[in-house]
C-alpha positions in Angstrom: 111.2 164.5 199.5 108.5 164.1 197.5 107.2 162.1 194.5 106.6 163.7 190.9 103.9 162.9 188.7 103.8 163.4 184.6 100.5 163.4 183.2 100.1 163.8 179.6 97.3 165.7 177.2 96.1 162.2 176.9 95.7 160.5 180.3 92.5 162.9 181.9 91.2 160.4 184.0 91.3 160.5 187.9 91.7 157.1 188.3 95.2 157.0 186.2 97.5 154.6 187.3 100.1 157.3 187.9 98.0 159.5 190.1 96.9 156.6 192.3 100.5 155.3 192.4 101.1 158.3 194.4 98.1 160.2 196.0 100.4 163.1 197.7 102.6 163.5 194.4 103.0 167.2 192.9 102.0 166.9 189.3 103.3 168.3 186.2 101.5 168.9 183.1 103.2 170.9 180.2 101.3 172.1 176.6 104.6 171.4 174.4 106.1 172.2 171.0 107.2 169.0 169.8 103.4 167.8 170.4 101.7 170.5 169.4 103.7 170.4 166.0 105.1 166.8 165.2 102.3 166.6 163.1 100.6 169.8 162.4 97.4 169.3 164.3 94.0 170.2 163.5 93.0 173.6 165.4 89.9 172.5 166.7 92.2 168.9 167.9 94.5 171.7 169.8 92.1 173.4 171.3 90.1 170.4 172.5 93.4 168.9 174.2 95.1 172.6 175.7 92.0 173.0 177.1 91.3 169.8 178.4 94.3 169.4 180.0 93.4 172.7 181.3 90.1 172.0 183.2 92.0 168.6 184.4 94.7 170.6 186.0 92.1 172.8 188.0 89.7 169.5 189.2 93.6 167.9 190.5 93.8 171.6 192.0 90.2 171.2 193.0 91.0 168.0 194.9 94.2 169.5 196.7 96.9 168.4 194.3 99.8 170.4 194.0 99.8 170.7 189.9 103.1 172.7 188.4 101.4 173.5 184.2 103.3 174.6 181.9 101.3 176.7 179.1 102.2 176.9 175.4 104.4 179.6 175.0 105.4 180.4 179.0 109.1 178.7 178.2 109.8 178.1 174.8 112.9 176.2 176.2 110.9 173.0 177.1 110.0 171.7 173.8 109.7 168.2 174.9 108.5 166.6 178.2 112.3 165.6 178.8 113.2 169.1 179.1 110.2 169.5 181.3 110.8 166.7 183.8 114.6 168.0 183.7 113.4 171.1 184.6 110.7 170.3 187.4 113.8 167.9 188.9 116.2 170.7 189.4 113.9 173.0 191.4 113.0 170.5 193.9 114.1 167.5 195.7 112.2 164.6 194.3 112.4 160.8 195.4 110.7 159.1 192.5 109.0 159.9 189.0 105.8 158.5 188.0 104.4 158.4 184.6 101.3 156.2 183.0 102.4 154.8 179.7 101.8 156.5 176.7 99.8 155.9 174.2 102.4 156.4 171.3 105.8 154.6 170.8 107.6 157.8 170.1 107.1 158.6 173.7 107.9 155.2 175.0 111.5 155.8 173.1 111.6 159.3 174.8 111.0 158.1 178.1 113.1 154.8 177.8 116.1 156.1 179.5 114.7 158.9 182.1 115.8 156.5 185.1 119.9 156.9 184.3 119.2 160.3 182.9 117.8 161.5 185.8 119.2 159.6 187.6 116.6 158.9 190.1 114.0 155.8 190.0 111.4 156.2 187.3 108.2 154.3 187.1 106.4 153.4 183.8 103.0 152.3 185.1 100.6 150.5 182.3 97.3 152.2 181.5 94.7 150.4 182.8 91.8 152.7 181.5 91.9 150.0 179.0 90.3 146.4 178.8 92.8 144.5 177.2 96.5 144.7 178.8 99.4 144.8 176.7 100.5 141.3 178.3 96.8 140.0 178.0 96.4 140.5 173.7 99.6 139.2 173.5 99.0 135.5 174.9 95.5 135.9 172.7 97.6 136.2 169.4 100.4 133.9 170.0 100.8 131.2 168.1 97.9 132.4 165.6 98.2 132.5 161.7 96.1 135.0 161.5 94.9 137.8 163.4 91.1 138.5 163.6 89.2 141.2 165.4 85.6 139.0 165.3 87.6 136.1 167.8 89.5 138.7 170.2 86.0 140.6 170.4 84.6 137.5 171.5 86.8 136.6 174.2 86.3 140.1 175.7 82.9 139.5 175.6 83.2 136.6 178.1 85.8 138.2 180.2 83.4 141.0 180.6 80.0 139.9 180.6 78.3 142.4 178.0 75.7 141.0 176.0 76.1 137.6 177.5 73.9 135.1 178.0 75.6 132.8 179.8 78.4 131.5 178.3 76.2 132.2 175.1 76.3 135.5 172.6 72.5 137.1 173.7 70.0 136.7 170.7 71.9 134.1 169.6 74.4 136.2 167.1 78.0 137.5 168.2 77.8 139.8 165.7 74.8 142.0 163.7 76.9 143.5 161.6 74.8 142.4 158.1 71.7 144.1 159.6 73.5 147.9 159.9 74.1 148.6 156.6 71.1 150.6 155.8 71.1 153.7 153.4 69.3 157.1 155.2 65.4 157.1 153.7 64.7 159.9 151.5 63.4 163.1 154.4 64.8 161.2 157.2 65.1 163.7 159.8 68.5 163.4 161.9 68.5 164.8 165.2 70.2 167.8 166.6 73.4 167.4 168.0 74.9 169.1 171.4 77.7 171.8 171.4 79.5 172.2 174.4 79.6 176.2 174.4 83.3 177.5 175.2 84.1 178.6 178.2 86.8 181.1 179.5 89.6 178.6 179.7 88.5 177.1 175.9 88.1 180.9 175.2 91.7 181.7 176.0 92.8 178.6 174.6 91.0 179.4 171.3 92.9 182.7 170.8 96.5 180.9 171.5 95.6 178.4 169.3 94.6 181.0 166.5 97.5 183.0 166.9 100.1 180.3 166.9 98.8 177.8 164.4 96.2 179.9 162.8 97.8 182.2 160.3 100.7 182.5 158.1 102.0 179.8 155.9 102.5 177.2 158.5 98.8 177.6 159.5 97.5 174.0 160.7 94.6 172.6 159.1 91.3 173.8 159.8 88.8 176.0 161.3 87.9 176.9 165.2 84.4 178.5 164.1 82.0 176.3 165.6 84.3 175.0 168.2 82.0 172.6 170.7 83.7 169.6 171.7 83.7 169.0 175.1 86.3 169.8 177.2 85.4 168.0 180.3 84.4 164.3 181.6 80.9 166.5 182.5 80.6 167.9 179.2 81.7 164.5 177.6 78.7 162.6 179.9 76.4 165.0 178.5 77.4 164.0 175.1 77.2 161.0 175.7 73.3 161.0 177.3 72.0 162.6 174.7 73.3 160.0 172.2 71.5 157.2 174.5 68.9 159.0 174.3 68.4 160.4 170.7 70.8 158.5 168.5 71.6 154.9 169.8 67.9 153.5 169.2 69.2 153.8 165.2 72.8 153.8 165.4 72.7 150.2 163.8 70.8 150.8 160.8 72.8 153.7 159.8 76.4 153.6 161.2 77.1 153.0 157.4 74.9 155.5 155.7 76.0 159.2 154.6 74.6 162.1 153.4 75.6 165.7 152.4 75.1 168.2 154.7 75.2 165.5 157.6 78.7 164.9 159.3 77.4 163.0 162.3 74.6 160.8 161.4 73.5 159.0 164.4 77.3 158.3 165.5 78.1 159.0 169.4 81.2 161.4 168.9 82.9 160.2 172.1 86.3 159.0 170.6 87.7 162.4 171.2 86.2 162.3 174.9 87.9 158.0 175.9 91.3 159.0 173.8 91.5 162.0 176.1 90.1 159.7 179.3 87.2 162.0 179.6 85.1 158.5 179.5 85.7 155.0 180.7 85.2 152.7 177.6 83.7 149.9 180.0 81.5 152.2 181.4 80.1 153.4 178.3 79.1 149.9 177.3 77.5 149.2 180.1 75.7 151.7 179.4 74.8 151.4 176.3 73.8 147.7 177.6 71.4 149.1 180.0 69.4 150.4 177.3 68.8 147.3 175.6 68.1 145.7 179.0 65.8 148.3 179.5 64.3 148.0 175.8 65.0 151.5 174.7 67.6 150.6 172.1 67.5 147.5 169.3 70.1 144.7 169.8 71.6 145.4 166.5 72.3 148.7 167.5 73.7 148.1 170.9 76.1 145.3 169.7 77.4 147.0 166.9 78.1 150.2 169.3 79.8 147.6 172.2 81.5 145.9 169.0 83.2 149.0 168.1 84.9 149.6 171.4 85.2 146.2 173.1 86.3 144.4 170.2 87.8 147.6 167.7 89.1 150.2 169.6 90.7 147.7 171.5 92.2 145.6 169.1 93.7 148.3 167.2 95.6 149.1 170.2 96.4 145.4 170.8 98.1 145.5 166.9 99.5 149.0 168.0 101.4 147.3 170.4 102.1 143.9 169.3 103.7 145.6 165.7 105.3 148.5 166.5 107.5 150.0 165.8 108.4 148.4 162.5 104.5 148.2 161.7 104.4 151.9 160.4 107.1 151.0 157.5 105.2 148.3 155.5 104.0 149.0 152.3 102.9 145.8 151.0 101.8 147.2 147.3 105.1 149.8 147.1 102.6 153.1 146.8 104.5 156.0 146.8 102.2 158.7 144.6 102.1 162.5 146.6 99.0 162.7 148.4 96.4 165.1 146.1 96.2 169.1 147.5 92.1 168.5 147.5 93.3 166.4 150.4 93.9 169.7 151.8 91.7 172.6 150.2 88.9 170.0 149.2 89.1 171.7 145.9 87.9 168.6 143.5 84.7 167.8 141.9 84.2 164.1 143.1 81.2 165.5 145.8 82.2 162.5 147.8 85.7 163.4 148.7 84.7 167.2 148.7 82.0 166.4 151.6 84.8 164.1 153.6 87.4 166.6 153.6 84.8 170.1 154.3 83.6 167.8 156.9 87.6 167.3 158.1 88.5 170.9 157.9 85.0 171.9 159.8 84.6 169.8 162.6 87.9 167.3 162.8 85.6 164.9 162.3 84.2 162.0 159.1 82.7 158.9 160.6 84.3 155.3 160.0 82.6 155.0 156.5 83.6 158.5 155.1 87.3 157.7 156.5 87.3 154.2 155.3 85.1 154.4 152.0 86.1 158.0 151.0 89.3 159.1 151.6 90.8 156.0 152.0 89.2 154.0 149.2 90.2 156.7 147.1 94.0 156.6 148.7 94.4 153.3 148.4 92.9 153.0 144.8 95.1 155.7 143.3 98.2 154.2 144.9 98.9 157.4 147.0 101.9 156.7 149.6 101.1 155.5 153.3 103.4 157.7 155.0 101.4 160.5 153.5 98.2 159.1 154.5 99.0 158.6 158.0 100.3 161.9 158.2 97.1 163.4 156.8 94.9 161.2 159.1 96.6 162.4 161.9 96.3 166.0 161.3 92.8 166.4 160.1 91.0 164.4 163.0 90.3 165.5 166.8 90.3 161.7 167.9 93.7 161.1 166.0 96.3 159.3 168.2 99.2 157.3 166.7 97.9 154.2 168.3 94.6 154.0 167.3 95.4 156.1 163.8 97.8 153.8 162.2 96.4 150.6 162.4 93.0 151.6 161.1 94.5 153.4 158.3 97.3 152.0 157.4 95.9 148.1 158.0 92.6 148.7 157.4 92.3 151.6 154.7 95.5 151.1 152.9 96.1 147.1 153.5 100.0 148.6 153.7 100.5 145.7 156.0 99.3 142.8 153.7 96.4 141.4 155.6 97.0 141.8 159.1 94.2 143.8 159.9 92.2 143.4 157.2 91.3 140.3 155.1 90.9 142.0 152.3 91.4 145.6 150.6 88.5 147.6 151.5 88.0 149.0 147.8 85.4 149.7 146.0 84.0 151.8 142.7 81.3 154.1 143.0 78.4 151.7 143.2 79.0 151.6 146.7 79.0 155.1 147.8 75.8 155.6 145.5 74.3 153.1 147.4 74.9 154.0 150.7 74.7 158.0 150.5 73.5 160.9 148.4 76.9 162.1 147.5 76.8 161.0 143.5 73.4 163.0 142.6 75.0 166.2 142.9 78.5 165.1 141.3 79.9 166.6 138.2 80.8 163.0 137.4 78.4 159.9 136.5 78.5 157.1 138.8 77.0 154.1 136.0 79.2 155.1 133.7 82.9 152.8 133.6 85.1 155.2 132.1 86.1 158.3 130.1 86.0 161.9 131.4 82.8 162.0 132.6 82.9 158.6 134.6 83.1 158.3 138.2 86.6 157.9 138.9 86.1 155.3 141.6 84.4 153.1 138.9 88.1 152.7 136.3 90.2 153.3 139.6 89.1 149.7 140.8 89.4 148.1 138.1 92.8 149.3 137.2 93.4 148.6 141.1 92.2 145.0 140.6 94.3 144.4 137.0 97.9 145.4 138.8 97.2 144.0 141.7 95.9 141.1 140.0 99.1 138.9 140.9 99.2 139.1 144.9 95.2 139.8 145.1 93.6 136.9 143.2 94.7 134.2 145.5 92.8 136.2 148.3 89.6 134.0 148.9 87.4 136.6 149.4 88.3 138.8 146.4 87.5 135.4 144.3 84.2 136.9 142.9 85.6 140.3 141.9 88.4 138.9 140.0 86.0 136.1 138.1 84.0 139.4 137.0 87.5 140.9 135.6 88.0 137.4 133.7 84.4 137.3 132.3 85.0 141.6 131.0 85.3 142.2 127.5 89.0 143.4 126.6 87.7 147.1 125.1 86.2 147.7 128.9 89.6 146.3 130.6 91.3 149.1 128.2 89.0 151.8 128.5 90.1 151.6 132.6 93.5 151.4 131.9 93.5 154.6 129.8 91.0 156.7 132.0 93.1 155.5 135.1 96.1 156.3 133.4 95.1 159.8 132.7 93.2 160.2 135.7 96.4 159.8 137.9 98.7 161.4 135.2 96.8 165.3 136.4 96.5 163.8 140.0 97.9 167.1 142.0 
């Protein structure tokens, strides 16, 4: 008898709990219907994972694992990794199953009752390619009123070490935040970003992909032209050096900034490479430590990269977790408007949302500020239903995984959860995204002007946001100052936002 190990699209990483549990274990890896279509993925986000899992399956192969893989298509009886564990059991004698937690709570449900189904033992192991155990964020939030990602990041701070000094925050600051918020100077150069070139496997992979998802009227979102994430924890390092070397230096002043034509900015692009376990997120920061202990990278920069995976990625997951599963169902202002078609064909003459969503469709990608200040702002201003966001976040993006998706859109973008995630709504009119990008030069609409066809639509959105809301949102301490402004405006202004609003949303399709 022998042990069997499941490894899923999302657990690439040698050191998985699973595969340590048992070093001897034959493996099982399966490309699957009911993942491949639950949402309808991105092409380039199923080509990426197929092809990931692909290469993973040939280094266990590599390393004298016994790996059964089940490609997309081969049996079109196993939809779901039930049927395939069901099926590996009954063509062998097995003593044990194995499996790493997943990363979504769908799964968890699916795998609840394996051990009496199978009847056999079955071992749910937890992830540890994580900082932060399940057990560990739990004692942090009990017993809090509220929830805040600046105090966890601080304790993983001191149970890690990274930018330490002592048992003091180095330079004096937990947090640089204020200083990287810089818009992109006028003929600032951006540098050239890698491409990991397909290979045969992503090749192959590419043609499945096209055929199954890519045509007809169920195609799934997007394009595989220009196909070049990387496939690989190799291929991922790479990416990842180069951004040390080209990018990080000015990460910090520009995380925030856009600009047309310019998906990535200075941004690393390694969330598709830790949500596949291609990288080790500890690693990476101390990594991206090294550099300001070496003085090749600011420490604005440097802390605002660590913040974003010590403190954000994992506290996301820590909500993820500590919520679910009735977390997805809030929907604290009752939104229910049909997400727009331009969410989709990009077909609208805002420039802003048109350069978000070409961006989506091109490379599964927007950075945080495009998906927070963009297509979120805009979803959350025009009262557009969460379910429907969620859905559309987790088809247009690469890096999209239910456990780091809903939380940041559905806390932070659409505040659907009250304030758990977020203090405040982040909402805002156009002012903003004129000041930190290019976008409103080019736009058919006028950013300084309030309202009336030609307005901005951001600009009357708000404020018709801010004048229903006005009941539940006033109280809010930080949103004090926006709603004195709405006291002090002159009633013919109040109205001329209600109507443009009114008729704005009225052709919203």
């Amino acid at each position: 008898m022998t042990d069997l190990i499941l490894v899923l699209g999302d657990q690439l990483s040698p050191n998985l709990s699973s595969l340590q549990a048992s070093p001897k274990a034959h493996v099982v890896m399966a490309e699957l219907y009911d993942e491949a279509t639950y949402v309808a993925h991105h092409q380039q986000k199923l080509t990426l994972v197929f092809s990931a899992m692909r290469h993973f399956a040939q280094s266990l192969r590599e390393q004298g694992r016994e790996v059964t893989y089940f490609a997309y298509g081969e049996h079109p009886d196993l939809k779901s990794f039930t049927d395939v564990v069901a099926h590996v059991l009954a063509s062998g004698d097995y003593a044990r199953v194995f499996v790493t937690e997943p990363g979504e709570h769908r799964l968890t449900c699916q795998f609840a009752d394996w051990s009496t189904q199978f009847d056999l033992a079955v071992h749910l192991l937890p992830d540890t390619r994580f900082i932060a155990s399940h057990e560990e964020f739990k004692t942090w939030a009990s017993g809090k009123k509220q929830l805040r990602m600046e105090f966890f990041y601080r304790e993983m701070r001191r149970k890690t070490g990274l930018l330490m000094d002592d048992k003091d925050p180095l330079g004096g600051q937990w947090n640089y935040d204020a200083e990287n918020r810089k818009k992109l100077p006028k003929g600032h150069v951006l540098p050239a970003r890698p491409s990991a070139t397909p290979d045969a496997i992503t090749a192959e992979v590419m043609a499945l992909v096209k055929h199954h998802f890519g045509t007809g009227e169920d195609a799934h979102f997007g394009t595989l032209e220009g196909f070049g994430w990387p496939v690989t924890s190799a291929e991922a390092q790479a990416h990842f050096d180069d951004f040390l070397d080209h990018c990080l230096p000015h990460f910090g002043d520009y995380q925030d900034a856009m600009k047309s034509g310019e998906t990535f900015m200075y941004h690393a692009l390694i969330a598709t490479s830790l949500n596949l376990g291609l990288l080790d997120p500890l690693e990476v920061c101390r990594a991206a430590e090294a550099r300001l202990t070496n003085q090749q990278a600011p420490l604005n920069a440097v802390e605002g990269f660590i913040r974003q995976i010590l403190g954000w990625r994992e506290y996301i997951r820590g909500i993820y977790w500590l919520k679910m599963p009735d977390y997805e169902q809030e929907n604290f202002f009752d939104h229910d408007r049909a997400l727009p078609d331009f969410f989709y064909s990009g077909d609208t003459d805002m420039a802003c949302l048109r350069e978000a969503v070409e961006a989506s469709k091109t490379h599964a990608y927007a950075h945080h500020i495009q998906r927070l200040m963009i297509t979120g702002n805009f979803a959350l201003l025009a009262g557009i239903a969460p379910e429907a966001v969620n859905r559309w976040y987790m088809e247009v993006y690469a890096d999209a995984y239910q456990w780091v998706q809903l939380p940041n859109t559905h806390g932070m973008a659409l505040f659907a959860d009250g304030g758990l995630v977020a203090s405040k709504p982040y909402v805002s009119s156009g002012a903003y995204i004129n000041r930190m990008s290019d976008y409103c030069k080019d736009c058919r609409y006028q950013v300084k002007q309030p309202n009336g066809d030609d307005a901005c639509p951001f600009n009357y959105l708000y404020w018709d946001f801010m004048m229903r809301h006005a009941d539940t949102l006033s109280s809010n301490p930080r949103m004090g100052m926006v709603y004195r402004n709405l006291d002090k405006m002159d009633e013919a202004k109040k109205a001329g936002a209600k109507a443009s609003a009114a008729k704005f949303l009225e052709a919203l399709k």
